[in-house]
N, C-alpha and C positions, 0 to 999 in steps of 0.2 A: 673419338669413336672407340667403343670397344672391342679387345680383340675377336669376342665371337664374329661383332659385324664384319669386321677385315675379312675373316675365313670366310665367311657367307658370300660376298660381293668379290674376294679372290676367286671362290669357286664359280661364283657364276658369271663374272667376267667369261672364265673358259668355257663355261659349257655352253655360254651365248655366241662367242667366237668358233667356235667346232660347230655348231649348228645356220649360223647366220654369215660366216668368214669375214666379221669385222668387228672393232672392240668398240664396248658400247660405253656412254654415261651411264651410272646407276642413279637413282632418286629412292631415297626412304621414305616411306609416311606411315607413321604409328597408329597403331590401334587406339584405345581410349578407356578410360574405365571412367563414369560418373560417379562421385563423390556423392552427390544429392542432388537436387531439382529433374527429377523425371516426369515427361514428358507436361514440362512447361515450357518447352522450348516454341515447337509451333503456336504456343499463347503467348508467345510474347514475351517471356518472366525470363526470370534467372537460373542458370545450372552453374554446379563447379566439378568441370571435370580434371584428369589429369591425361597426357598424353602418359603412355606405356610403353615398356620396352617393347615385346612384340610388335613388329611391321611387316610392310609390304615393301618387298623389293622391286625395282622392274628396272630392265636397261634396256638403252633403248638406242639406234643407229638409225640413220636416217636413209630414206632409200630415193631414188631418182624418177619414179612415179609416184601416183596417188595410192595407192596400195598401202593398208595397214593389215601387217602380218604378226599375228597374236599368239606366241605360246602362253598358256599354262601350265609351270611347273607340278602345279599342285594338283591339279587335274588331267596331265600329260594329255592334254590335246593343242591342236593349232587351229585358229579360226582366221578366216582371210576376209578381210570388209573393203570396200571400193568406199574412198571418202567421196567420190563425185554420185554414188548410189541414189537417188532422187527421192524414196519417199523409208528410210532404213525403219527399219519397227524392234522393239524388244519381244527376245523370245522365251524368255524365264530360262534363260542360259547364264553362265558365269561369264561369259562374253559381253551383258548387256550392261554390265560397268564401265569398261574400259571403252566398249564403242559408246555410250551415251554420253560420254566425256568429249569423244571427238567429233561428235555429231552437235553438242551444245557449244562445242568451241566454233567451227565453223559457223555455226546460226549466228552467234557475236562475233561476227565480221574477222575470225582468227584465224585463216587462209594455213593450212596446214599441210607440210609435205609429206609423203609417205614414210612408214618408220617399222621397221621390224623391233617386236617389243617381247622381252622377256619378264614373267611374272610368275614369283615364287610371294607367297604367304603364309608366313606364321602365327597370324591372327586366327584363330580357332573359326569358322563359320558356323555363324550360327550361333553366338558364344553371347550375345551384344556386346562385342569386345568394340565394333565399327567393323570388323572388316572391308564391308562395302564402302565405308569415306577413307580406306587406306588405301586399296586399291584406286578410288576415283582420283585422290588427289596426287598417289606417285605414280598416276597414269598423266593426267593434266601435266604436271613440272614437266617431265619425261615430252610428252608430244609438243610442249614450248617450246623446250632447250631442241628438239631434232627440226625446229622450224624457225628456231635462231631469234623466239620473242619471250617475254616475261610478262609476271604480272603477278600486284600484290599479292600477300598471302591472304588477304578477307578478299579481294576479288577471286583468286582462287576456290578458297572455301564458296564463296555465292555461286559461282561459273558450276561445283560440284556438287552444289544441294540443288542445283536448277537439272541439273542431266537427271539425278535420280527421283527427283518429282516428274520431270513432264516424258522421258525416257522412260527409266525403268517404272512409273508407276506407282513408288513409294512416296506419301505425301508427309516423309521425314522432318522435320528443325534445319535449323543451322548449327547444331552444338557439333553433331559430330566434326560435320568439315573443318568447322574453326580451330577445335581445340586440335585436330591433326595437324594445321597447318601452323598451329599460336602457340603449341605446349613450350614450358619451359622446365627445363632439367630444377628438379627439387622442389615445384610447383605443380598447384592445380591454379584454374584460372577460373574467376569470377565472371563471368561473363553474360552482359546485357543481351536479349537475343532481339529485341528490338534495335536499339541502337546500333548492337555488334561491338561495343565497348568494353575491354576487359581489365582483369586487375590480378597481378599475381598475388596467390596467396601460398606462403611457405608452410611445406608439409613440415612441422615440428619434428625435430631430432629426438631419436629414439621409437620411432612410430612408423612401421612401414604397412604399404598396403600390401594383402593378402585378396587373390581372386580363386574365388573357387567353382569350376564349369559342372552345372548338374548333368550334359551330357545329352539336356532333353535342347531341342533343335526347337529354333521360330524362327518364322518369316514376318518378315514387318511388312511385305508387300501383302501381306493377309490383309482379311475384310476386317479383324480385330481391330488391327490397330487402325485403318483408316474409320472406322467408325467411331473410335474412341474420341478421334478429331474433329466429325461431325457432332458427335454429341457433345463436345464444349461450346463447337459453334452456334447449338441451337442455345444453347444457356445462353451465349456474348447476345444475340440476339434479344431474348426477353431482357437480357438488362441491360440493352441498348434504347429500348424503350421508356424507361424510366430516366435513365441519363443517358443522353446522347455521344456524351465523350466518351463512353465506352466501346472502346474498338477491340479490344480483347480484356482476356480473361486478367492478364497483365493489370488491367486498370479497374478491377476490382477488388474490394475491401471485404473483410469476412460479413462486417455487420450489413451491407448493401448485397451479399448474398443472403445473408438469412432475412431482408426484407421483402425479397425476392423469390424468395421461397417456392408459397403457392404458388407463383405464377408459372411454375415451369414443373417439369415431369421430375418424377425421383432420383430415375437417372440420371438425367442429367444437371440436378444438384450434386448429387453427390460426385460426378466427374469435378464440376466446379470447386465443388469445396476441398478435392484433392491438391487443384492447382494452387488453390485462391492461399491452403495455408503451407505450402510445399513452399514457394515463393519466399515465405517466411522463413520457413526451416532453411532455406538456402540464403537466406542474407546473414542470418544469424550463426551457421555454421560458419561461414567465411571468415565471419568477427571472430567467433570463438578459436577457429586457429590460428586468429592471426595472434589474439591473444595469450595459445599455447594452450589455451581450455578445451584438452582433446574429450576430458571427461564429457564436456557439453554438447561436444559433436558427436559423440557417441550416443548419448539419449535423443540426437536429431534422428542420426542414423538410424535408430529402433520406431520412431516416430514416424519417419517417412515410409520405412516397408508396410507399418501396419495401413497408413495411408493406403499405399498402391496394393494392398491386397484387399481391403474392405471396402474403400472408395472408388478406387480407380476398377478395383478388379482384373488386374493382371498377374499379379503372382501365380502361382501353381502348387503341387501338393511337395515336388522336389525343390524348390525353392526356400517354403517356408521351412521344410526339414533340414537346410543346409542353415538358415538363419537360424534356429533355435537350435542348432546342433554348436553354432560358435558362440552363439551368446553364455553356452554353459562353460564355456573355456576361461581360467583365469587368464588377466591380461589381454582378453578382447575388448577392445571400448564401444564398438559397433559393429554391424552388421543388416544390410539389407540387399535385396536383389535392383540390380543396375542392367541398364538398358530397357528396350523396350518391354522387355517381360513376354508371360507365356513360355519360361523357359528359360534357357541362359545361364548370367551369372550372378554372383553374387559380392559384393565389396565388403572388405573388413579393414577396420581400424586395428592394429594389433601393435601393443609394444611388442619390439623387436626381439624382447629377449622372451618372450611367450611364444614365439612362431613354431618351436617343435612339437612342441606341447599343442598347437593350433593340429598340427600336420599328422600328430598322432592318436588326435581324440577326433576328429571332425569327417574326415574321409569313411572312416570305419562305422564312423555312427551313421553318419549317410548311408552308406550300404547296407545293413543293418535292414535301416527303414523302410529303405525302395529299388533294391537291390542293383543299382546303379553303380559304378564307382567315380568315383569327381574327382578332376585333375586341379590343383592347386598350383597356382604362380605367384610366387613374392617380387611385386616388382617395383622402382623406381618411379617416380616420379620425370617422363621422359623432355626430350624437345622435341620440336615438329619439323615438319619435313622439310627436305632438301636435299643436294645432291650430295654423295659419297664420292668427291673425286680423290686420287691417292693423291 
């Protein structure tokens, strides 16, 4: 651990203790930055993302009723939920993470005892940093360990992609919760979202990631994104019809989309043909770094944004301004917008010894454009979560 984390979880050890009058377990779970494969996840395909420094803290004390009592550091409120509450609903509160964890734990038979929980987040919201799978899943460890059960990190991750689908209403992947729960220090991870199968892939020495937040805010529980899901589904649909083993977007080929073509709306070709060759760009990036050919990952990297902004249609006018503002930087090898989009952030490839030069051309020129300013974070390739005991 590093020492910032120690100060973090020293401090809030006490401030948990001063407000709850008992010392709690802390649980981390990192945020996320994707490398490549956007929004192939709920099709079934391939992402590689990496866990990040940036997490979510929460500690957590067990209490002697059914009562979960809920700070927010970050929002300085307290929210009180009766886990016996009979029919709990989300309220588009920052609360509807943490309780939709404890409400989907109890639905899978995880009898849960009351726990006073303390949660601080460094995850930017709103950022597509995950905030929402960091919070769910160092809430999940955290309400485990105060009821004395476990359980795997991919059943975690599934336990926290089911609370925020049928809970909060976001009909998200499984990338984020995995890679929070799978990340490995000096790695992104290859990861099957059908199978749930993954595969470390080492971030190449001398090559750190740079993230840069435009500042502009999206909701993934918006109609955007869940419509973007419907509209690949009506595509999987027309070319289910023609091949039947076609159960996602996953188990399409380019040329069986373009035979496909006519038979389906513009629209939703061209969602298709985002996924159908993002798939690619993400198996072949993998290769390429395992190879050290960051040059190649970097024309993925330029390849995918133009994707998700002409195909997919998610980018924005600050987005593509922060991508064309690094890609003029020597020593950038790529750059595209990550997470769901409509906002957010953006990943960059950057040799290590070009990052001042990133930091003093790229921010400025952002503002400039759209009179914004955008926070930068150069960060490691992290692990996932678990608890921070001394």
């Amino acid at each position: 651990m590093c020492y910032a984390a120690h100060v973090q979880v020293g401090e809030l050890r006490h401030r948990f203790s001063a407000r709850f009058g008992a010392l709690p377990r802390v649980f981390r779970a990192p945020g996320r930055v994707n490398l490549i494969g956007e929004h192939t996840d709920y099709n079934g395909g391939f992402v590689l993302p990496a866990a990040i420094e940036l997490a979510t803290y929460v500690g957590v004390a067990p209490r002697a009723d059914r009562t979960l009592l809920m700070y927010s550091e970050n929002f300085d409120e307290t929210v009180t939920f009766d886990l016996d509450e009979t029919s709990p609903q989300a309220r588009e509160h920052w609360s509807d993470y943490p309780r939709g964890v404890a409400v989907t734990l109890e639905r899978c038979g995880h009898a849960l005892r009351g726990a006073d929980l303390w949660i601080s987040g460094e995850v930017p919201l709103g950022s597509g940093l995950s905030s929402s799978a960091a919070v769910e899943v160092a809430t999940a460890y955290a309400l485990l360990a105060a009821s004395e059960q476990q359980l795997a990190p991919v059943a975690v991750a599934k336990l926290c992609q089911r609370a925020e689908n049928e809970f909060v209403g976001t009909r998200c992947g499984i990338m984020d919760q995995l890679i929070c729960c799978l990340g490995r220090e000096g790695h992104a991870l290859l990861l099957d979202c059908r199978s749930l199968d993954g595969r470390p892939v080492p971030i190449p020495d001398g090559v750190v990631l740079v993230i840069c937040n435009t500042g502009v805010r999206h909701a993934l529980a918006s109609s955007e994104y869940n419509e973007r899901r419907a509209q690949c589904e009506d595509g999987v649909r027309v070319l289910a019809e023609v091949d039947p083993r076609v159960r996602a977007l996953r188990d399409v080929t380019l040329t069986a989309l373009e035979e496909s073509r006519r038979r389906m709306s513009p629209v939703a070709y061209a969602r298709c043909h985002h996924v159908v060759t993002e798939n690619q760009r993400t198996l072949s990036a993998a290769s390429a770094l395992e190879r050290g050919d960051v040059v190649t990952v970097g024309r993925l990297l330029a390849a995918s944004h133009a994707s998700l902004r002409d195909a997919y249609e998610v980018s924005c006018r600050e987005l593509d301004t922060l991508v064309e503002a690094a890609a003029a930087v020597p020593g950038v090898l790529g750059a595209r917008m990550t997470g769901g989009g409509f906002g957010g952030c953006t990943v960059n490839l950057v040799r290590a010894d070009a990052v001042d030069a990133f930091k003093a051309a790229v921010p400025p020129a952002y503002e400039r454009a759209t009179g914004r300013k955008a926070d930068v974070w150069v960060t490691a390739a992290s692990a996932g979560a678990g608890p921070l005991d001394s």
